[in-house]
VOGU-3710 file (C-alpha; in Angstrom, 3 decimals, decimal comma):
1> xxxxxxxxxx> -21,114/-52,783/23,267  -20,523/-50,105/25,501  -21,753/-46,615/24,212  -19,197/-44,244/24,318  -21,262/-42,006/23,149  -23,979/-41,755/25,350  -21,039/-41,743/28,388  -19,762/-38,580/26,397  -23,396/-37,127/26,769  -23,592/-37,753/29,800
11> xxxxxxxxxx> -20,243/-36,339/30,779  -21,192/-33,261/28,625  -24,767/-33,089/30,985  -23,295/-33,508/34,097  -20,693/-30,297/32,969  -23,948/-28,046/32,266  -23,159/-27,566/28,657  -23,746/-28,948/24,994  -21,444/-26,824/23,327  -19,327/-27,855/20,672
21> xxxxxxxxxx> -15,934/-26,587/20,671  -15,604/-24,786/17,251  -12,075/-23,596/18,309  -9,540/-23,420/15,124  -6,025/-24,335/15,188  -2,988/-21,821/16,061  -4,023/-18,545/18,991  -7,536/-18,391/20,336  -7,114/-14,746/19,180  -7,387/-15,243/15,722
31> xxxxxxxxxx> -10,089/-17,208/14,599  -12,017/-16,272/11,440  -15,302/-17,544/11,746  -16,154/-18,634/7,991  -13,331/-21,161/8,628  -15,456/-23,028/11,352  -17,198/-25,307/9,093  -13,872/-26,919/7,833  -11,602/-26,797/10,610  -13,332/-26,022/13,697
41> xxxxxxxxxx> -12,424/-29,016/15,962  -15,662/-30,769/16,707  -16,157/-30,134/12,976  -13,235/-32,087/11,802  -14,665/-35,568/12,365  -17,264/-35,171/9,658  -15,070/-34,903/7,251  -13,298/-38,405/8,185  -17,593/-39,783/8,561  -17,954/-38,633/4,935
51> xxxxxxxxxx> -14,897/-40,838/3,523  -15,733/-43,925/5,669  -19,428/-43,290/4,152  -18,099/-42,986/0,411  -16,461/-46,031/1,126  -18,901/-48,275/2,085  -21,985/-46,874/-0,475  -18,929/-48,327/-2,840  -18,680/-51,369/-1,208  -22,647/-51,115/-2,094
61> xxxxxxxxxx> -21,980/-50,247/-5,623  -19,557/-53,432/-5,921  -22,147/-55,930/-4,454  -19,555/-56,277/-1,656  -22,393/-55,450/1,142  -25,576/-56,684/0,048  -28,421/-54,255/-1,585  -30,728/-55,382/1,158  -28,035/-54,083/4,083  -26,903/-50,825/2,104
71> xxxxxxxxxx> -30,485/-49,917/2,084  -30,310/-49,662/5,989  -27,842/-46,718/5,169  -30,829/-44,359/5,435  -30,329/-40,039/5,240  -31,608/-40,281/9,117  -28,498/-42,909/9,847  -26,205/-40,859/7,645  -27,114/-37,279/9,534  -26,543/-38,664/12,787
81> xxxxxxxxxx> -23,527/-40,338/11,543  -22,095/-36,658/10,181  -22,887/-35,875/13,834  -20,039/-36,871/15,509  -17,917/-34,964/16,716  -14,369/-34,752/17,233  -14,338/-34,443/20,927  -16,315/-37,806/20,928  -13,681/-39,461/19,058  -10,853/-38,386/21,214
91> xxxxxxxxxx> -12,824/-39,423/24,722  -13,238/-42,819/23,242  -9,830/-42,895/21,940  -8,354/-41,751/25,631  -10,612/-44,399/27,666  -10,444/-47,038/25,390  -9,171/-47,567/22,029  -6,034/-45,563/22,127  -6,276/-45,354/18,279  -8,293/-41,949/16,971
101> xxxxxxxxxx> -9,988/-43,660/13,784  -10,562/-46,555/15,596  -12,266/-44,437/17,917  -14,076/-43,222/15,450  -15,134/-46,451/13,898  -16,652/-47,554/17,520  -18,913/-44,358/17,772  -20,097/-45,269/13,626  -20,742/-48,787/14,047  -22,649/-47,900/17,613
111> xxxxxxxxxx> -24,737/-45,782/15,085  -24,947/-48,309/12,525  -27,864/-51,076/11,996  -26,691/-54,216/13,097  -25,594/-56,068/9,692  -23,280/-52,983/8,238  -21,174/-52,469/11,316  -18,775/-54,880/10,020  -18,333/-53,184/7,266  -17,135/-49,763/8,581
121> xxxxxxxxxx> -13,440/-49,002/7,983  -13,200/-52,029/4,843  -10,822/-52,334/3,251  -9,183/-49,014/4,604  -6,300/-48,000/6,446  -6,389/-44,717/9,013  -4,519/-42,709/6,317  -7,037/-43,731/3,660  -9,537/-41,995/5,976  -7,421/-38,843/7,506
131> xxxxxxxxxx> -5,050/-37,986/4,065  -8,279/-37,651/1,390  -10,080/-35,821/4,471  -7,749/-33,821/4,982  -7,348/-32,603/1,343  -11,105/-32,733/0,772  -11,007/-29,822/4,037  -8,463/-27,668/1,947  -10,112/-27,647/-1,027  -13,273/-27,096/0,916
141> xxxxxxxxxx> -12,006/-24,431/2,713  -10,075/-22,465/-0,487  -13,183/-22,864/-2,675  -15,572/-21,708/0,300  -13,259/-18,971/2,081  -9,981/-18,472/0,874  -10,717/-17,989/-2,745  -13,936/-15,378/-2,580  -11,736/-13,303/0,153  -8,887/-13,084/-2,631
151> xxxxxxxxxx> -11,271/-12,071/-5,303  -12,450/-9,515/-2,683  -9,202/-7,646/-1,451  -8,093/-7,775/-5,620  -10,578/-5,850/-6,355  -9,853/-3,502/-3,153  -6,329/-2,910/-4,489  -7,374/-2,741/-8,329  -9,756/-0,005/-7,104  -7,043/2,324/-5,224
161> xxxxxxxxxx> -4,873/1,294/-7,996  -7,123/3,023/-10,507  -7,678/5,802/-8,104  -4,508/6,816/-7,090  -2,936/5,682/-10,794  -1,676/9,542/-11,453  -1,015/10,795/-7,646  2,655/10,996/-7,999  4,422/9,895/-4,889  8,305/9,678/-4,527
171> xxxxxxxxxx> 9,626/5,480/-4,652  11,856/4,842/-2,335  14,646/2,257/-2,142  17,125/1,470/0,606  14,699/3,281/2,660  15,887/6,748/0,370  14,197/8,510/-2,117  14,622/7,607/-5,135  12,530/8,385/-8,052  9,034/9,281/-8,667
181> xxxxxxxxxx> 6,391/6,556/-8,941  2,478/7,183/-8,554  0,547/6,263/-5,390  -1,317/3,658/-8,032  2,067/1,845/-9,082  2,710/1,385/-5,392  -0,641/0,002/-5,472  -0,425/-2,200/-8,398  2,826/-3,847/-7,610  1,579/-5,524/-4,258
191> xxxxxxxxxx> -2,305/-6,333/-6,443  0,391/-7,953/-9,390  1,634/-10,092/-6,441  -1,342/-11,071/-4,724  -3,070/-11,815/-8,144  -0,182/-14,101/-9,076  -0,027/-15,656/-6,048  -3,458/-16,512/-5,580  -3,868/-18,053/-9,103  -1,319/-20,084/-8,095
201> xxxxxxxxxx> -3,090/-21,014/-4,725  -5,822/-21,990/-7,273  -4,464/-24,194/-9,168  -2,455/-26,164/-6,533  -6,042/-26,414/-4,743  -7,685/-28,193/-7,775  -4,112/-30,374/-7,703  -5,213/-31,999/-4,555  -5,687/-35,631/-3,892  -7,008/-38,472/-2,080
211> xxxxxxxxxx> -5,930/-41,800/-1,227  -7,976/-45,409/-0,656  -5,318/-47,547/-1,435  -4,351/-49,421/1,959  -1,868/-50,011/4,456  1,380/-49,736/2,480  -0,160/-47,796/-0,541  -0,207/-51,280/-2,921  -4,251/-51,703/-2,617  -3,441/-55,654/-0,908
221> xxxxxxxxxx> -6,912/-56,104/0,493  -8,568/-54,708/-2,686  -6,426/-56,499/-5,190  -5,965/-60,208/-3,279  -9,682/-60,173/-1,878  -11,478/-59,085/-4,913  -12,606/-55,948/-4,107  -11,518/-53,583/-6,674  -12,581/-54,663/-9,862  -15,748/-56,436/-8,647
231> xxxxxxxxxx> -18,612/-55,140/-10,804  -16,419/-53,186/-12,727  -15,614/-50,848/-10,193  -12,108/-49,722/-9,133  -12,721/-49,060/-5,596  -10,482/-45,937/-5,357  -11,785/-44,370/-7,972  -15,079/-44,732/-6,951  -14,404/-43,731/-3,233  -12,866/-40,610/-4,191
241> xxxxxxxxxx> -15,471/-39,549/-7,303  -17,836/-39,889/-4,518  -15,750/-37,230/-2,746  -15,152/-35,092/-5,370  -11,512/-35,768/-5,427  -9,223/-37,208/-7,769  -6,150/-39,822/-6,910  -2,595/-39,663/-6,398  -0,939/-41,564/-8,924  0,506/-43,727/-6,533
251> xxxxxxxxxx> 1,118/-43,428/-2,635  2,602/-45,093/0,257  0,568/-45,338/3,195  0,114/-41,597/3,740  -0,363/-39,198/0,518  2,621/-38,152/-1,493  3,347/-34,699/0,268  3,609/-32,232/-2,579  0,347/-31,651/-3,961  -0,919/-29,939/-0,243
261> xxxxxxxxxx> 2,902/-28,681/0,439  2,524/-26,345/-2,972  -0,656/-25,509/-1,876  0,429/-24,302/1,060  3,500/-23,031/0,221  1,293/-20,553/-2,454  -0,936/-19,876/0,661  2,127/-18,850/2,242  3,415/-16,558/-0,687  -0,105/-15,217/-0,669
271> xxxxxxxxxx> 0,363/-14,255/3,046  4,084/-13,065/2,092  2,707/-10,746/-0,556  -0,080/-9,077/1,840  2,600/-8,922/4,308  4,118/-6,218/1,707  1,551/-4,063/1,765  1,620/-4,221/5,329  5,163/-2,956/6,490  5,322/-0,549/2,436
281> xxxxxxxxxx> 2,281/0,902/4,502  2,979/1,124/8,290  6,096/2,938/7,030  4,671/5,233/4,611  2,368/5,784/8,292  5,660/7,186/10,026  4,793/10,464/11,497  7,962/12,006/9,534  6,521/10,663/6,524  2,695/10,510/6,363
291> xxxxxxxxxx> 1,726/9,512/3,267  -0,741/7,237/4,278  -3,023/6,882/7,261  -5,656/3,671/8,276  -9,226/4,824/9,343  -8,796/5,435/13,310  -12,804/4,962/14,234  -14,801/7,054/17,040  -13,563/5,008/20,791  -9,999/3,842/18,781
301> xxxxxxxxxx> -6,871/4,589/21,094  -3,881/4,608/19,417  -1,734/4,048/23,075  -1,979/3,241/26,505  -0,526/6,086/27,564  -0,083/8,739/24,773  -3,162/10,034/23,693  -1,908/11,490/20,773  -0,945/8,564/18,855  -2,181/6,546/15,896
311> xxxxxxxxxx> -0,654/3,525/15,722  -0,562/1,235/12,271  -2,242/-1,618/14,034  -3,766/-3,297/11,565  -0,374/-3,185/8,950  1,452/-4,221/11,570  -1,121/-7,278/12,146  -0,790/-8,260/8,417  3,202/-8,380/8,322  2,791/-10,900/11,885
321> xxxxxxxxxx> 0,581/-13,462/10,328  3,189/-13,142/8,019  5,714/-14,417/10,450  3,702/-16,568/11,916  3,069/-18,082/8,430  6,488/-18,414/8,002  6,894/-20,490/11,151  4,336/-22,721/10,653  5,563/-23,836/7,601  8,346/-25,231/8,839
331> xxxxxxxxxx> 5,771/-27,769/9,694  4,879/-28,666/6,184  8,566/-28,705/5,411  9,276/-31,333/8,078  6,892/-33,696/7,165  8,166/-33,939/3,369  9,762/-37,009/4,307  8,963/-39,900/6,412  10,158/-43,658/6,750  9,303/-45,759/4,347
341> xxxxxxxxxx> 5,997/-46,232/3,571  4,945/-44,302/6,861  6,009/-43,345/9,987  3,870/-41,271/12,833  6,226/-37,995/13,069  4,043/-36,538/10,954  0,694/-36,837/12,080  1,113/-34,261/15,054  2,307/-31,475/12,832  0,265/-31,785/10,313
351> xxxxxxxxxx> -3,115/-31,219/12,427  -1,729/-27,393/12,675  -1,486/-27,386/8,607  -4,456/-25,676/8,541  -3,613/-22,913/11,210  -1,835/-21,372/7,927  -4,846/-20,648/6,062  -6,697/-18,941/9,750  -3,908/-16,680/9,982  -4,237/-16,090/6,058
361> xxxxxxxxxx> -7,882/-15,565/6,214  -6,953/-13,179/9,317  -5,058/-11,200/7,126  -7,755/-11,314/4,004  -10,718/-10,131/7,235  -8,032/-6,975/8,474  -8,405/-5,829/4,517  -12,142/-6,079/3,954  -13,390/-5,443/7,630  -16,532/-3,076/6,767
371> xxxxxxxxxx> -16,760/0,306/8,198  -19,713/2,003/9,353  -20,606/2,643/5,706  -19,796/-0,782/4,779  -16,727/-0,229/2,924  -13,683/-2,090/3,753  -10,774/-0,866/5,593  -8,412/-1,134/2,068  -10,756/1,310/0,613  -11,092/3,058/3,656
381> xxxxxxxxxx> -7,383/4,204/3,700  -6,799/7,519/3,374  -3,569/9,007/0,885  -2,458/12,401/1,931  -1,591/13,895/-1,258  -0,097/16,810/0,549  2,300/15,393/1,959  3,203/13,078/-1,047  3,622/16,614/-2,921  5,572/18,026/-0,161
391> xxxxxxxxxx> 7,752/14,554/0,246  8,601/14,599/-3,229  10,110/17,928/-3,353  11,774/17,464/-0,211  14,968/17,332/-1,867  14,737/19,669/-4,820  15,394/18,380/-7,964  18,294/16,369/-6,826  16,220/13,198/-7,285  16,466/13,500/-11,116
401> xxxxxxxxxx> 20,310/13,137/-11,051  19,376/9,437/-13,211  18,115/11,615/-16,244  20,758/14,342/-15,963  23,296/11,670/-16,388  21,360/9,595/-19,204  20,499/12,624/-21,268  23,812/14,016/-21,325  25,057/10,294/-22,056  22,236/9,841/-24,943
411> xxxxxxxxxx> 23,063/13,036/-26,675  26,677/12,935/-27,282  29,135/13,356/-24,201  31,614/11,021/-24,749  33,222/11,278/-21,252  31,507/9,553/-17,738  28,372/11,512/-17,315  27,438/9,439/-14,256  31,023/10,690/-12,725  30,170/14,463/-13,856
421> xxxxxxxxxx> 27,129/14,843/-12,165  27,762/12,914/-8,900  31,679/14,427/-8,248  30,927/18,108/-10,319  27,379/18,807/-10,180  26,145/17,379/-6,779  28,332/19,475/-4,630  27,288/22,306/-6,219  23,656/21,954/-5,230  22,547/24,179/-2,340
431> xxxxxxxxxx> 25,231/26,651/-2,866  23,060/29,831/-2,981  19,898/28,281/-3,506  21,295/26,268/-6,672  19,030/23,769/-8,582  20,914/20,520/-9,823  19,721/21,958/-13,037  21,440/24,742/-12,681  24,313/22,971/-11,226  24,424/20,429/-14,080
441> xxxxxxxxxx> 23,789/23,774/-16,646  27,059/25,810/-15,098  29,029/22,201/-15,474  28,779/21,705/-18,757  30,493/24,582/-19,626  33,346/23,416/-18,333  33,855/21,524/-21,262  33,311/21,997/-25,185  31,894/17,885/-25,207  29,553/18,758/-22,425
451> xxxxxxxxxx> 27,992/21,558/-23,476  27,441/20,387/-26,857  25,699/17,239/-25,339  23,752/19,443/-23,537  22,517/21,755/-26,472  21,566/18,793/-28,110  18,729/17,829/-25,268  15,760/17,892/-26,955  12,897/20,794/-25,223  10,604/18,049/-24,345
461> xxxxxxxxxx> 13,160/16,372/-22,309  14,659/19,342/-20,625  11,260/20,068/-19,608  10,873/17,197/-17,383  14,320/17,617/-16,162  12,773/20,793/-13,876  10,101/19,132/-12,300  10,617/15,713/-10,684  6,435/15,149/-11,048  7,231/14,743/-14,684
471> xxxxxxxxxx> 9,633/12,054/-14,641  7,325/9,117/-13,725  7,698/6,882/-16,717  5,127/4,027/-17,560  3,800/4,284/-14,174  0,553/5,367/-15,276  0,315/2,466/-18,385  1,383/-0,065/-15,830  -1,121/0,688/-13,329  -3,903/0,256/-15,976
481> xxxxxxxxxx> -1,619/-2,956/-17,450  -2,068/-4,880/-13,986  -5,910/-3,304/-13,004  -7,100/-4,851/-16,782  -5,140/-8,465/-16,033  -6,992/-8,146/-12,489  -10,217/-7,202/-14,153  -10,307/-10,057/-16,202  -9,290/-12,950/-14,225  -12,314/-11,448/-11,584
491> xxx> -14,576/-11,519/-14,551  -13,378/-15,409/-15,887  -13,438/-16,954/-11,696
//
C-alpha cells in the first residue's frame, strides 16, 4: 500500500518545515491559544483517531476481533495513531481517496499491525466518527476553556459589583437620564446575565451526544451481523462510555441537531450578554460623559493621528465578537434541517461551529488579560466617581419628577398628579434658579386637594425628594442579592 504518509513527510521535508498548523477556525486575528488543543486544525483528527479507537477496543470487548489481534493494539501503536494529523488526512483525501474519513482510515490502517487493519472503520459510518467527535471537542473544549474563563470574569464582575454597590451613578434609558442606580447595580445586572447564561451553557454541554449507530441511524450492520449484543455488549453504548459520552436517543445518519444547537445558541447568549457590558461601557467612556475609563498602558495610542485620544478599544472588541457571533450562527441555524436521513449541506458549515466559542473565548481573554500587576483588565477599570456625582446632578432635581408624582398620588390628591407635575411644575423649573421642589411646593397651592396631599408627605420621604442620591431604591440589596447567587454557584462548580 502506498504510504501517504511518509509522501506527506516528505512533502513537509522538502518545504523546510515540520510545523503543524494549529490555526483555529474564523480570522487569523483572533485565536485564543487554550483553544488549540480542541480545535486547532492539525489537532482535529485526533479526536476522529480516538472514536475509531473506542470502536474497535469494543469490537475487542465483544470477541468480534480476536484477543490475540486486539493485543497488537499496543500504547506505542495507539500514540502514533493519535498522531495524525489533519493536514495528513486532507493530502490523502485530495490525491487519492476523495473521501476525508476514508482518508483517514488509509493513514490508521498504514499504522496498524497487519491482522486489525480490516477492522478500522467497522461497523461505522463517517458520521458515526465526525458527529460524537465533534461533540466530544465541545464538551472538551467548555469543560477545559470555556467554563473556568466564565467562573473567572463572574467573579471579576461580582467583585466591582461589591465595590461599587453604593457609588450612586444616574441610569439612563433611551440614552436620557433617568433615575439613580449605583455603579454596582450597573454591575450586577450584566454579572445576573452572564451567570444565567453560562449555567445554561453548562448544562446544554453535559446534554451532548454521540452517535455509533450506522449509515441511516437504524444500527443495520450491528443488528443483522451480530454485532451489538454479542457478549452482552450493546456496541453503542460501549463505544461512547469509552468516550465519555452518552447517546442520542435515536438519530439518522448525522446527530439530531439540538443538543449542540442549544449549546451554542447559550454560547451565543453568553457572548450577547458580554456584548452588554461592552457598548453600557464604551458609552459611559464618551468624553461628554466619563464615567468610566479602560486602563490605557505606558506605549498605548489611542489614534493614528490624534494624540490626545483614548479610544474604548477593547469594549468595542467585545460588542464585535458579538456580531460576529451573531453571524455565525446563522450557520447552526441552517443546518437544523437536512434531507432525510442525511444530506452533505451541512458538513461545510458546520466545521466553522466552533469559530463561535474562539470569538467567545476572545471576548472572556479581553476581560481577564493581566496587567503588569497581574490583575485583569475588568478589575483594572477605573470609575470616576466625580464625574458620576457631577452627571447626576446635571439636571437638578428634575430627575425625581417619578416620586413627586407618586407621593402626591399616595397621599391623597385625587386629581392626575403625573399631569400636574409634567404640564404645572416642569415649566416652572429654572425660572430664577427654581428647584422642581420648589416648583412642585408653589403648585400645590394652587389647589386645596394638592396641598393637603402634600402636607400629608411623610418627613422621611420629603427628605429624599431634595437629593436625587437618596432615591436609589433596592439597588444596594440587589447588588448583594446577585454577588451571594454568584458566590455560591462559584463555590458549588
Amino acid at each position: 500500500m502506498l504510504s501517504c504518509r511518509q509522501t506527506l513527510f516528505d512533502f513537509i521535508a522538502r518545504k523546510g518545515t515540520t510545523m503543524a498548523n494549529t490555526a483555529l477556525p474564523g480570522n487569523p486575528r483572533y485565536q485564543p491559544k487554550d483553544l488549540v488543543a480542541f480545535f486547532g486544525y492539525d489537532n482535529l483528527a485526533r479526536t476522529l483517531v480516538e472514536v475509531e479507537l473506542a470502536a474497535l477496543r469494543t469490537l475487542g470487548d465483544a470477541l468480534v476481533i480476536k484477543e490475540v489481534d486486539i493485543a497488537l493494539l499496543t500504547p506505542e501503536i495507539e500514540a502514533k495513531l493519535l498522531a495524525i494529523t489533519m493536514s495528513e488526512v486532507d493530502k490523502v483525501e485530495r490525491e487519492i481517496t476523495k473521501h476525508d474519513i476514508r482518508a483517514l482510515v488509509r493513514l490508521m490502517q498504514e499504522i496498524m499491525p497487519v491482522p486489525l487493519r480490516r477492522w478500522v472503520h467497522v461497523p461505522l459510518t463517517s458520521y458515526d466518527v465526525l458527529d460524537t467527535a465533534r461533540a466530544l471537542q465541545f464538551v472538551r473544549a467548555h469543560e477545559g476553556v470555556v467554563r473556568p474563563k466564565a467562573h473567572a470574569v463572574i467573579e471579576c464582575f461580582r467583585v466591582q459589583a461589591m465595590r461599587h454597590a453604593d457609588e450612586v451613578q444616574i441610569g439612563r434609558t433611551h440614552g436620557q437620564h433617568a433615575l439613580p442606580v449605583t455603579v454596582g447595580f450597573w454591575f450586577a445586572t450584566v454579572l445576573n446575565r452572564v451567570l444565567f447564561n453560562t449555567q445554561q451553557a453548562n448544562l446544554y454541554a453535559k446534554g451532548l451526544v454521540g452517535k455509533i449507530s450506522g449509515a441511516v441511524g437504524a444500527y443495520n450492520a450491528q443488528a443483522e451481523l451480530g454485532i451489538t449484543g454479542r457478549s452482552g455488549i450493546i456496541f453503542e453504548d460501549r463505544v461512547l462510555e469509552r468516550l465519555g459520552l452518552k447517546p442520542a436517543p435515536i438519530s439518522t445518519q448525522i446527530l439530531p441537531p439540538e443538543p449542540l444547537a442549544y449549546y451554542l445558541y447559550s454560547c451565543l447568549m453568553l457572548s450577547a450578554s458580554l456584548a452588554q457590558f461592552g457598548r453600557d461601557s464604551r458609552h459611559l467612556m464618551r468624553t461628554e460623559i466619563g464615567e468610566l475609563a479602560e486602563p490605557f498602558e505606558k506605549g498605548q495610542v489611542g489614534s493614528s493621528t490624534m494624540a490626545h485620544k483614548r479610544n474604548p478599544l477593547n469594549f468595542e472588541n467585545l460588542e464585535g465578537m458579538w456580531v460576529k457571533n451573531k453571524n455565525e450562527f446563522g450557520k447552526v441555524l441552517d443546518t437544523i434541517i437536512s434531507e432525510h436521513q442525511r444530506d452533505l449541506v451541512g458538513s461545510s458549515p458546520a466545521r466553522d461551529f466552533p469559530t463561535l466559542i474562539v470569538n467567545l473565548t476572545y471576548q472572556f481573554d479581553t476581560l481577564l488579560r493581566p496587567g503588569k500587576d497581574g490583575t485583569p483588565f475588568l478589575g483594572r477599570l477605573v470609575v470616576d466617581t466625580e464625574a458620576c456625582r457631577r452627571n447626576l446632578h446635571k439636571q437638578g432635581d428634575i430627575i425625581l419628577a417619578e416620586p413627586f408624582y407618586l407621593a402626591l398620588q399616595m397621599y391623597g390628591y385625587e386629581g392626575d398628579a403625573h399631569e400636574v407635575i409634567n404640564h404645572k411644575a416642569m415649566p416652572m423649573v429654572g425660572v430664577n434658579a427654581r428647584t422642581l421642589y420648589e416648583a412642585v411646593e408653589q403648585v400645590t397651592h394652587l389647589e386645596p386637594d394638592l396641598e393637603a396631599a402634600w402636607k400629608k408627605i411623610p418627613k422621611d420621604v420629603l427628605k429624599f425628594l431634595r437629593d436625587p442620591a437618596n432615591y436609589v431604591g433596592r439597588a444596594q440589596e440587589k447588588v448583594w442579592q446577585i454577588c451571594e447567587t454568584a458566590e455560591d454557584y462559584l463555590k458549588q462548580s
